[in-house]
C-alpha positions as CSV (number, residue, x, y, z in Angstrom):
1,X,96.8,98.1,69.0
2,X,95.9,95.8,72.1
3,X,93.1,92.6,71.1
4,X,90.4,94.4,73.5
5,X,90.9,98.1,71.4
6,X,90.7,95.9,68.0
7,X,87.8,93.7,69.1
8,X,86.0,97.0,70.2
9,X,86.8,98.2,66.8
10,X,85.3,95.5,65.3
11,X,82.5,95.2,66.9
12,X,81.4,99.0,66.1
13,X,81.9,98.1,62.5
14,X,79.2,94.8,63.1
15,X,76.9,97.3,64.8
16,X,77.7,100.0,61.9
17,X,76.7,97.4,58.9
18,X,73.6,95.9,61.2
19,X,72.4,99.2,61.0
20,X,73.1,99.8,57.3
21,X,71.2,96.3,56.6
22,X,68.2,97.7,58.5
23,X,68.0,100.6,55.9
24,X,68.3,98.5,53.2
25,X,65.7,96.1,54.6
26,X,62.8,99.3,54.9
27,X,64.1,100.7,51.7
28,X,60.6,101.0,49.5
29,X,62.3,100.8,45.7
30,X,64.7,98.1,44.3
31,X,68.2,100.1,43.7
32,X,70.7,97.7,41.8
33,X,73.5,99.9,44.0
34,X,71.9,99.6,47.1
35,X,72.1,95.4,46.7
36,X,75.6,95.8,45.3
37,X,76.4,97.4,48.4
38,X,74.0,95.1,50.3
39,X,75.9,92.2,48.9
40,X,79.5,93.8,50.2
41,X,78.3,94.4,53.9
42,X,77.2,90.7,54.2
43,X,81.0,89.9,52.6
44,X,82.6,92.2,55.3
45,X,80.1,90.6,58.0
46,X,81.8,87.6,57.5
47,X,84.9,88.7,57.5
48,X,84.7,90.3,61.1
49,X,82.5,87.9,62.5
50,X,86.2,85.0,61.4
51,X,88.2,87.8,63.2
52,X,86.0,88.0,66.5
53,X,86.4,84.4,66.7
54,X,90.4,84.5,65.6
55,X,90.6,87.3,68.1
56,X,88.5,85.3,70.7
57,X,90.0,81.9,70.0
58,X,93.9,83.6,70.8
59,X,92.2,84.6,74.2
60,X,93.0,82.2,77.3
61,X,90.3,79.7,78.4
62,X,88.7,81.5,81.7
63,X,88.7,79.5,84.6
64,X,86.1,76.6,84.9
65,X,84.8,75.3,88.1
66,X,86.3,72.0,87.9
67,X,90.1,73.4,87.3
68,X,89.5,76.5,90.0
69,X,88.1,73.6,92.7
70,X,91.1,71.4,92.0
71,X,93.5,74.4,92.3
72,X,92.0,75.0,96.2
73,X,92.0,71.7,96.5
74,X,95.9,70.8,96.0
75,X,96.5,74.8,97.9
76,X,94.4,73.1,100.9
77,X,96.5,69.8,100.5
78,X,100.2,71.5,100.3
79,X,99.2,74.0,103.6
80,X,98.1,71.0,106.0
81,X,101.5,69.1,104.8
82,X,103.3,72.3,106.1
83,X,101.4,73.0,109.2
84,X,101.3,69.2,109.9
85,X,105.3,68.6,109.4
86,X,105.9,72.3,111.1
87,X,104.4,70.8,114.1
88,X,105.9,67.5,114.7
């Protein structure tokens, strides 16, 4: 299973319990099942929301604006070395 497939996954579970915990939040009577189950969702919430950030934290850093500028920057320096020496 690739990481975006799982994180999709998990995420449609998140959105499955939010709206689960929305029910239980309008329900009108106390149900001692309901706040058993209640009390499992917020468990599993947990649980997924450790994996997203596992799943997330395994993910390469995206490029910043400092490391992307200084990549140009040493491209730029290497192709007027070459043009420079090509033409003496």
């Amino acid at each position: 299973m690739s990481q975006q497939h799982a994180l999709a996954n998990l995420y449609e579970e998140l959105r499955n319990i939010e709206i689960l915990d929305r029910i239980y939040d309008f329900a009108t009577s106390p149900d001692p099942t309901n706040d058993h189950l209640y009390a499992r969702r917020q468990i599993r919430r947990k649980e997924i929301t450790e994996e997203i950030e596992m799943l997330g934290a395994c993910k390469s850093a995206p490029w910043s604006p400092a490391m992307l500028s200084g990549a140009i920057a040493i491209i730029c320096t290497v192709g007027y070395a070459v043009i420079y020496y090509s033409l003496r």
